[in-house]
C-alpha positions as CSV (number, residue, x, y, z in Angstrom):
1,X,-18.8,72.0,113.3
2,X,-15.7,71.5,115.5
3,X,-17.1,74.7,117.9
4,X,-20.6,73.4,118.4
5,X,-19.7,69.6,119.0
6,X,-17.1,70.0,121.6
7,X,-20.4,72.9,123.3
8,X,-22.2,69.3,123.0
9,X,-20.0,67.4,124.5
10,X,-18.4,69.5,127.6
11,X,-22.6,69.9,128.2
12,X,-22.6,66.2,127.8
13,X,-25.3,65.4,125.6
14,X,-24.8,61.6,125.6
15,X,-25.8,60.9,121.4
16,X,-24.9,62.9,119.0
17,X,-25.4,62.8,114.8
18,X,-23.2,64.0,113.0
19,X,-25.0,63.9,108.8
20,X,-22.2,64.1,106.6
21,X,-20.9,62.3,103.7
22,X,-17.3,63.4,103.9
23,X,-16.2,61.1,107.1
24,X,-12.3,61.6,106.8
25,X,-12.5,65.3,106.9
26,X,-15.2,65.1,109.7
27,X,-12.5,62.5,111.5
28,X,-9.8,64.9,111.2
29,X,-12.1,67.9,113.4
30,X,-13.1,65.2,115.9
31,X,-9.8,63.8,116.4
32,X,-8.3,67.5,116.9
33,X,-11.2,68.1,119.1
34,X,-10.1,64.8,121.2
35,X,-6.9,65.9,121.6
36,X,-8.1,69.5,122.8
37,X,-9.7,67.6,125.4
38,X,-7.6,64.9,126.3
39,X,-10.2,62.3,125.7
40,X,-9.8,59.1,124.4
41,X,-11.1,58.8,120.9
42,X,-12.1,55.4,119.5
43,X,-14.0,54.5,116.2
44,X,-15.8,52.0,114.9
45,X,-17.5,50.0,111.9
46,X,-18.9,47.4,110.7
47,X,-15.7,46.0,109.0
48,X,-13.2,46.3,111.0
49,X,-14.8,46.5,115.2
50,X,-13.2,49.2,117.6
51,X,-10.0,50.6,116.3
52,X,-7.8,53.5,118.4
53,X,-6.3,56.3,115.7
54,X,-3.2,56.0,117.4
55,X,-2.6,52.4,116.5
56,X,-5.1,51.9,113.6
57,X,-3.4,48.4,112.9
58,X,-4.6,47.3,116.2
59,X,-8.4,45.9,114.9
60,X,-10.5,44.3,117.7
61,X,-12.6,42.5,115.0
62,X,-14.6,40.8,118.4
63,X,-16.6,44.1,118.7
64,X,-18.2,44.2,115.3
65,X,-21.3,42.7,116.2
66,X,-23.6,46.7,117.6
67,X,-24.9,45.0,120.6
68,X,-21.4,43.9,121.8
69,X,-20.3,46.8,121.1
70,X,-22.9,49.3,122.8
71,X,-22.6,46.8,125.8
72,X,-18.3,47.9,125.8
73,X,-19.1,51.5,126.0
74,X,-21.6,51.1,128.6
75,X,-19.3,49.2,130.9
76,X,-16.3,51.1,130.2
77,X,-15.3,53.5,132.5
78,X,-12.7,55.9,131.1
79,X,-13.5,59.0,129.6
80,X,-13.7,59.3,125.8
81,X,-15.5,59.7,122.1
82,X,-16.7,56.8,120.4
83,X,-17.3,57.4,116.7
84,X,-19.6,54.8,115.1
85,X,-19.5,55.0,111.4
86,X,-22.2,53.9,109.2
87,X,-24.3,52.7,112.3
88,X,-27.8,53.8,111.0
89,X,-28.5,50.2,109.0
90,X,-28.8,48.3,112.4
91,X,-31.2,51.1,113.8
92,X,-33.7,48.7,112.3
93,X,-33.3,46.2,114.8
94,X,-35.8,47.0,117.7
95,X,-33.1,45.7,120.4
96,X,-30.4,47.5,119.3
97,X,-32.8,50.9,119.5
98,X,-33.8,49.7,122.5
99,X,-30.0,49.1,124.1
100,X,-28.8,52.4,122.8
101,X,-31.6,54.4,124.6
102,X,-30.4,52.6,127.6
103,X,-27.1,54.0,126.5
104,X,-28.1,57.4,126.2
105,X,-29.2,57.2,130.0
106,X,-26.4,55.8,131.5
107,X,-24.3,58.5,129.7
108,X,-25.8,61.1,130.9
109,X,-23.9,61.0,134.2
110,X,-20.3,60.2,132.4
111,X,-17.5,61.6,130.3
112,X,-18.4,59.5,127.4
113,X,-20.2,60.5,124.0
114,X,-21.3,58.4,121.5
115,X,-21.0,60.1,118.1
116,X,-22.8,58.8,114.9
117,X,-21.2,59.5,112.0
118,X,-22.4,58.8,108.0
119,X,-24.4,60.7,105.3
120,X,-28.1,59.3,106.2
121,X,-30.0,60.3,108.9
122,X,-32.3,58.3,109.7
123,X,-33.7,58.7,113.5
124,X,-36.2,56.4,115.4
125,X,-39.1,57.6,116.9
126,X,-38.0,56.0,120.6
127,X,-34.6,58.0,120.1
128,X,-35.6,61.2,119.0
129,X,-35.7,62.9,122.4
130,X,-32.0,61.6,123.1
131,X,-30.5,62.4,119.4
132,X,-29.1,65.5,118.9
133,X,-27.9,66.0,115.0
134,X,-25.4,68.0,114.1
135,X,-25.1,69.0,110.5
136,X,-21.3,69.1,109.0
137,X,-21.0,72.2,106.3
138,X,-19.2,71.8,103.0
139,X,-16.1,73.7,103.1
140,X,-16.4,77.1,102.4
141,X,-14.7,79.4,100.5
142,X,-11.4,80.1,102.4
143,X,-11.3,76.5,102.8
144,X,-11.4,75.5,99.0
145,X,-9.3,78.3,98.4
146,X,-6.5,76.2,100.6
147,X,-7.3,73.6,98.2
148,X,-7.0,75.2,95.0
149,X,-3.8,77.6,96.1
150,X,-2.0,74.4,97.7
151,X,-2.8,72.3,93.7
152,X,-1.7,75.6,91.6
153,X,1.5,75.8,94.1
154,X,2.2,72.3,93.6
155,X,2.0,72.2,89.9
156,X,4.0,75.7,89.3
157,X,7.2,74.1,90.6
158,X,6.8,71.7,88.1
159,X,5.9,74.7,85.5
160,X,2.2,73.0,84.5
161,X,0.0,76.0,85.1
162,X,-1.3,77.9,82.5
163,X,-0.5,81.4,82.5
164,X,-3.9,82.6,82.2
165,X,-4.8,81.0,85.5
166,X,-4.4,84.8,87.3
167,X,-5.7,85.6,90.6
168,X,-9.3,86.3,89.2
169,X,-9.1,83.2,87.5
170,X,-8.3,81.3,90.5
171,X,-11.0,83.3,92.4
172,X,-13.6,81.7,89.8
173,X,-12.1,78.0,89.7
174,X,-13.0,78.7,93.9
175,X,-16.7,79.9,93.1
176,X,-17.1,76.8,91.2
177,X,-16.2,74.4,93.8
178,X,-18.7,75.9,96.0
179,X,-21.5,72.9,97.0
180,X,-18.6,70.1,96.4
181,X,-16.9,68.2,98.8
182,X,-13.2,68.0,99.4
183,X,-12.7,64.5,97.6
184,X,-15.1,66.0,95.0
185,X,-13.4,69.4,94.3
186,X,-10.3,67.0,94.4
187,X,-11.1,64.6,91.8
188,X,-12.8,67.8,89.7
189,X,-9.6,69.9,89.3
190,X,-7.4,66.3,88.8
191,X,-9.9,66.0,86.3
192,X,-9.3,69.5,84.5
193,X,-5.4,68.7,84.8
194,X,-5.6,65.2,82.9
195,X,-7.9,67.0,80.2
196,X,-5.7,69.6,79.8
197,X,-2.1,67.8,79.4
198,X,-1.3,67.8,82.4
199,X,-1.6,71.5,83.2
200,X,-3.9,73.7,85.2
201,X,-5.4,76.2,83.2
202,X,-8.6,78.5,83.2
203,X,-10.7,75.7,81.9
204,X,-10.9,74.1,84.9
205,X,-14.0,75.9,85.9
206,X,-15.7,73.9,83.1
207,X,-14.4,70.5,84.6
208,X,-15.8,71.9,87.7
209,X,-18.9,72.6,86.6
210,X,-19.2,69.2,85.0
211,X,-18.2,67.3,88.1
212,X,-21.6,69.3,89.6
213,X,-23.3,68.5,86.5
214,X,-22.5,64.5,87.2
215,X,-23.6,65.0,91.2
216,X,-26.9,66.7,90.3
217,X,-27.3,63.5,87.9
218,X,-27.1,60.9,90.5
219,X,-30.0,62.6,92.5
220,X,-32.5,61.8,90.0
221,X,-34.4,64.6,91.0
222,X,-33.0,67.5,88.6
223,X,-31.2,68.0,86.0
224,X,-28.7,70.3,85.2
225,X,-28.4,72.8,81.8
226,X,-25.0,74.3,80.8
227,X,-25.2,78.2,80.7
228,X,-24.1,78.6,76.9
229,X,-25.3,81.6,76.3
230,X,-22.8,84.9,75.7
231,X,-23.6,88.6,76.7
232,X,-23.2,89.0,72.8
233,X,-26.1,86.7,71.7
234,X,-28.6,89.6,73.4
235,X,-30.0,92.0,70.4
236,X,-29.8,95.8,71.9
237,X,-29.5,96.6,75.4
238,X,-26.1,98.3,74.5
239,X,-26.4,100.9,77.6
240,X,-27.1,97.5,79.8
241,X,-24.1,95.6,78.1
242,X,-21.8,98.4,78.8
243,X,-22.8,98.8,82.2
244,X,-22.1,95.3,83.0
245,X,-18.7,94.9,81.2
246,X,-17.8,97.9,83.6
247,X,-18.5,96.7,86.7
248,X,-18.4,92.7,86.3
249,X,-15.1,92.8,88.9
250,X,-17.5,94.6,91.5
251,X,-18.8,91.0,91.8
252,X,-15.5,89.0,92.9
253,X,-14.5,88.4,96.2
254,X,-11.4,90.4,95.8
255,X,-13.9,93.9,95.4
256,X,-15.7,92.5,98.8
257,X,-12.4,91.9,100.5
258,X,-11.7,95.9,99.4
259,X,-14.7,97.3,100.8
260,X,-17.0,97.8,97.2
261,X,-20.8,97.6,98.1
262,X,-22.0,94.6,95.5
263,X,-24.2,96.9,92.6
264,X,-27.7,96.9,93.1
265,X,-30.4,95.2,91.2
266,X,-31.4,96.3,87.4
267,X,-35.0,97.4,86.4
268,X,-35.7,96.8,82.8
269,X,-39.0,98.8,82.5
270,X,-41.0,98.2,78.5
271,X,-44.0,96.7,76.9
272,X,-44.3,93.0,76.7
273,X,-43.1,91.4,74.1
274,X,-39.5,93.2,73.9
275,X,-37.2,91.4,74.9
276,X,-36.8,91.9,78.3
């Protein structure tokens, strides 16, 4: 995200929307991105008014109310980012649409951005033309690798990780925490710790896996099904078995990080009924 926000802002789009439920690590990239361009970063809420980073203890409470506040970045004349957190709830208010649109024109023409920041997007029709959303990705792989490498670490000094928690181990606890947040991979492998005793061992993936279980859950929409089922609990298909058992490490990253092409697809050609 960091890359295509500060393209948006040295362009100087004037409102951007940043969709993302993970606001502290979305913080940390816009702060760095600040200081990269020595521009003044402020942020507010609803809670607590306009608050700089730099002295976070300093709350001006007086700026709480959205149309006071949209009126302070309008007449302020330095430049800077001005993160407002959770501000979609007052987007209901006709005048507040209508005084941010007014915004959005008078920034055109300055160094100040007005970034929204919080999980629901939620748009008006008058302020579509001046929105511009930006998405914020999950981390990726190298980045809950950090994660995981920087828990293991921590807990070896102390002697609580499992010795069966090897590289390729480690490599699937990673694979499970793809789709999670941070504070939810987090709180997943804390979870696998307390189960276990207090140590990290391979059975973390399963924590993992139920910490997605619980997510998928408070949708409402789906519902998720443990895979249970062993290679062994297949009748036959001994040549297919084999072939599988053989090459299941051409599937981990550390195969793609050598150079192995992934194996192709299977073709299981008989009459209906089989088993296939």
């Amino acid at each position: 995200m960091k890359s295509e926000l500060d393209l948006y802002i040295r362009a100087r789009y004037p409102l951007l929307w940043v969709v993302t439920a993970e606001e502290q690590r979305a913080l940390q990239e816009i702060e760095a991105l600040a200081q990269e361009q020595r521009k003044r970063l402020l942020l507010w809420s609803a809670t607590v008014g306009l608050v700089n980073p730099a002295a976070p203890e300093r709350e001006d409470t007086g700026r709480r109310d959205p149309l006071v506040l949209l009126k302070t970045i309008l007449d302020d004349q330095e430049p800077g980012l001005w993160v407002l957190r959770d501000f979609h709830p007052f987007l209901k208010d006709p005048v507040v649409v209508r005084r941010l649109r007014e915004l959005a024109f008078a920034l055109g023409a300055s160094s100040k951005t007005v970034i929204l920041l919080g999980p629901v997007l939620k748009i008006p029709p008058e302020l579509e033309k001046e929105v511009t959303v930006i998405d914020f990705e999950l981390p990726n792989a190298a980045q809950l690798q950090v994660l995981v490498e920087g828990v293991v670490n921590k807990l070896r000094s102390a002697n609580r990780v499992d010795p069966s928690l090897d590289r390729r181990q480690q490599a699937r606890l990673v694979q499970a925490c793809l789709g999670l947040t941070e504070t939810e991979a987090s709180n997943a492998l804390a979870k696998a710790i307390v189960q276990a005793g207090g140590v990290l061992g391979s059975d973390a993936v399963e924590a993992v896996t139920a910490e997605k279980k619980q997510i998928i859950r408070k949708s409402g929409l789906l519902e998720y099904y443990d895979n249970t089922e062993l290679i062994d609990n297949v009748g036959g298909l001994d040549t297919l078995k084999e072939w599988l058992r053989k090459r299941v490490r051409a599937f981990t990253d550390e195969a793609r990080a050598f150079g192995l092409p992934a194996p192709k697809g299977i073709l299981l050609v008989g009459v209906q009924g089989c088993g296939k």
